[in-house]
Steps between C-alpha positions, in 0.01 A plus 500: 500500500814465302739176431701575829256610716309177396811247601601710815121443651522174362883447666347728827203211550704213470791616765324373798486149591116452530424650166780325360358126650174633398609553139679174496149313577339677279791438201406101611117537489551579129148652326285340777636747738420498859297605784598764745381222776710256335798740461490602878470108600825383321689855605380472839382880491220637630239556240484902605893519454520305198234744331730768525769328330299368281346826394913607438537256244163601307585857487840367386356374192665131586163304587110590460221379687149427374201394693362137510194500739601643851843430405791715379722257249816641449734459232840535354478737173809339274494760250611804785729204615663486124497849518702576841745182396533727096582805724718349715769357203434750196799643530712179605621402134609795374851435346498229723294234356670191649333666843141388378554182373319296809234780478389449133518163545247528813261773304485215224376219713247798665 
């Protein structure tokens, strides 16, 4: 899969609201990640709906899963995260550098 058809999935998976809450929980959980039970509890989703969505955002590329026991932990993957949020402003500074400024100086502190 190529640069842009990576960031439209990615883009795609994150334009619904569940996925999107789902991701933000998951951004907060940090490397400990989170169970699906867990997820669906603080969502208020049914666990059967939330596996679909949650299933989105793996195939997206934006969080993994891994078992622990009986449990599916899933996880934010920061690295596809850098690489949508690269995609996204590439372009943005060219012969226009004063339009990056705040985004350099948020990529440092990353």
């Amino acid at each position: 899969m190529d640069d842009l058809s990576k960031t439209l999935s990615a883009l795609s998976a994150l334009s619904q609201e569940t996925r999107l809450f789902a991701f933000r929980l998951l951004m907060e959980a940090g490397v400990q990640g989170m169970s699906a039970g867990i997820l669906a509890q603080k969502l208020g989703v049914a666990p059967n709906n939330l596996s679909t969505h949650l299933t989105i955002l793996v195939n997206s590329g934006l969080i993994t899963v891994r078992r622990q026991g009986r449990y599916k932990i899933y996880q934010a993957d920061v690295t596809a995260i850098n690489a949508l949020l690269s995609s996204l402003v590439e372009t943005c500074c060219h012969g226009h550098p004063e339009v990056c400024g705040m985004l350099a100086s948020l990529e440092e502190t990353a």
